[in-house]
C-alpha positions in Angstrom: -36.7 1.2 18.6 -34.3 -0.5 21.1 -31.4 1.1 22.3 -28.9 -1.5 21.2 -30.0 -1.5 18.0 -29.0 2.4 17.7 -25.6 2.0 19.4 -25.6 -1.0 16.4 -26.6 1.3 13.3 -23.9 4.3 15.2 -21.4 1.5 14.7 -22.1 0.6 11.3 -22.2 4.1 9.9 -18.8 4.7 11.7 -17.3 1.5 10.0 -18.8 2.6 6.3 -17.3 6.1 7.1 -14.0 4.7 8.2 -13.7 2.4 4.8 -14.2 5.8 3.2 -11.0 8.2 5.6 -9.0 5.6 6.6 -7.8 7.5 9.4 -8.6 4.5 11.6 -10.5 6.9 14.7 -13.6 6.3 12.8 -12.9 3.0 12.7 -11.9 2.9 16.6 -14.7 4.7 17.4 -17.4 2.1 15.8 -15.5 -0.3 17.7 -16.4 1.7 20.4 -20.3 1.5 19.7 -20.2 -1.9 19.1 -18.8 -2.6 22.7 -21.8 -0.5 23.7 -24.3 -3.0 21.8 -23.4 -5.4 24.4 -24.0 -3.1 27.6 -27.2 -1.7 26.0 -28.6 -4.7 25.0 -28.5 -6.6 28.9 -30.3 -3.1 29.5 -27.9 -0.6 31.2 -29.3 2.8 31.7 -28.6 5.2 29.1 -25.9 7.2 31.4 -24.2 4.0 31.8 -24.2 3.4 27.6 -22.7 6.8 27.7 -19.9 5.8 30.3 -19.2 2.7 28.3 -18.8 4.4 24.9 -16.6 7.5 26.5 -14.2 4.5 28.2 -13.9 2.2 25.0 -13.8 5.6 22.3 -10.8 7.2 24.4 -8.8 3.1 25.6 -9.1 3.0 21.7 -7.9 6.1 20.5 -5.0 6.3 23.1 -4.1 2.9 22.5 -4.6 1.0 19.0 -5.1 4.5 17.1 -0.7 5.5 17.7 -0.1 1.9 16.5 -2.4 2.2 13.7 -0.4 5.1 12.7 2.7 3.7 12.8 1.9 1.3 10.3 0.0 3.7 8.3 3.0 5.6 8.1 5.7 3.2 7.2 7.0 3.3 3.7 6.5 0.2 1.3 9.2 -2.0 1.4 8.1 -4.3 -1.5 7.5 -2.2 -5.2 5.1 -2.9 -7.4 4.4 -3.1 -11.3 6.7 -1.5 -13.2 8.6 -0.3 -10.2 9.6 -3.6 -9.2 11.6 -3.5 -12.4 14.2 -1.2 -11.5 17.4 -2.7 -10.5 16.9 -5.8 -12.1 19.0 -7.6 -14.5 18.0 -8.1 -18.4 19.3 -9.6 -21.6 19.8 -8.0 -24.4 18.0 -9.7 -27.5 18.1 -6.9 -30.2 20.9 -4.5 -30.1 20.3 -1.6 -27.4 21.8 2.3 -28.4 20.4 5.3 -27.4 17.1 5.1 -29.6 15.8 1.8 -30.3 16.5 -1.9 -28.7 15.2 -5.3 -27.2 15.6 -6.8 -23.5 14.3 -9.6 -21.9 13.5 -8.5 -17.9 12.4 -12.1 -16.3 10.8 -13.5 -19.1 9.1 -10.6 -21.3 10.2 -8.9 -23.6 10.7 -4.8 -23.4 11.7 -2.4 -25.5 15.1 -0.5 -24.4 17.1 2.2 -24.5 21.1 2.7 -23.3 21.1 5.0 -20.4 24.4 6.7 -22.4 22.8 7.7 -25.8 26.5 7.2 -27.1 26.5 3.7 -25.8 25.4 0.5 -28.5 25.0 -2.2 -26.1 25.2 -6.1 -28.4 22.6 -8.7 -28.3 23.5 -11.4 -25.4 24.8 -8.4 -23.1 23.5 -8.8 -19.2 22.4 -5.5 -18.5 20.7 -3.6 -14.9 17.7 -1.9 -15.5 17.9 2.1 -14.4 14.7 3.3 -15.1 11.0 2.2 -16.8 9.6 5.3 -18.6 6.5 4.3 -20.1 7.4 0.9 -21.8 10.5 1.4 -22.6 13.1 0.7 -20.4 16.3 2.5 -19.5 19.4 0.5 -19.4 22.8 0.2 -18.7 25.3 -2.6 -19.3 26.5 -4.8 -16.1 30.3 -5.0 -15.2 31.4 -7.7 -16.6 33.9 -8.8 -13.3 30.6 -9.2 -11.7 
């Protein structure tokens, strides 16, 4: 078997078990291999291949790997699903107390609760949405100066 086509099959296997950690130094260090490909295939002695590998794995992992982190590590700006919910405004389309009521949030219809469970809240009312627990969503009506 050809050298370059182990330095290949060691870069493979590092980007499968990268997919699988994604810690991104598995990832770097495939990268790593498969700059080697290209020195082992024009037919560089194996000390060389060695060289090669130890100069890309560390350049990677000193450089791209911090940056990698960074963005790893960064939280979410954008909410999803149900979370993207919260804070938005609703109207009420069947009466909302502390038990039982209807909203419309952007187009669907939920079923809704009053934050205060003293609070009746009448059909037409703009509300903001708290809180989604489950399906139901926690309410509470808007200011009406605003």
């Amino acid at each position: 078997m050809d050298v370059w086509l182990i330095w290949l099959i060691l870069a493979l296997a590092l980007g499968v078990a990268e997919l699988f950690t994604l810690t991104a130094a598995l990832g770097i260090l495939g990268g790593a291999a498969l700059v080697t490909v290209g020195f082992a295939a024009v037919g560089l002695p194996p000390v060389v291949q060695l060289a090669v590998f130890a100069v890309a794995s560390t350049a990677g992992i000193l450089l791209v790997r911090p940056v990698a982190r960074r963005h790893m590590l960064q939280p979410r700006i954008e909410r999803f699903g149900v979370d993207a919910l919260v804070g938005r405004t609703a109207r009420v389309i069947a009466e909302v107390s502390g038990q039982d009521g209807r909203v419309l949030i952007g187009g669907e219809e939920w079923t809704a609760h009053a934050l205060d469970e003293t609070t009746v809240i009448p059909t037409g009312t703009v509300v903001d949405v708290m809180q989604i627990n489950g399906t139901t969503a926690i309410v509470y009506p808007r200011d009406p100066k605003e």
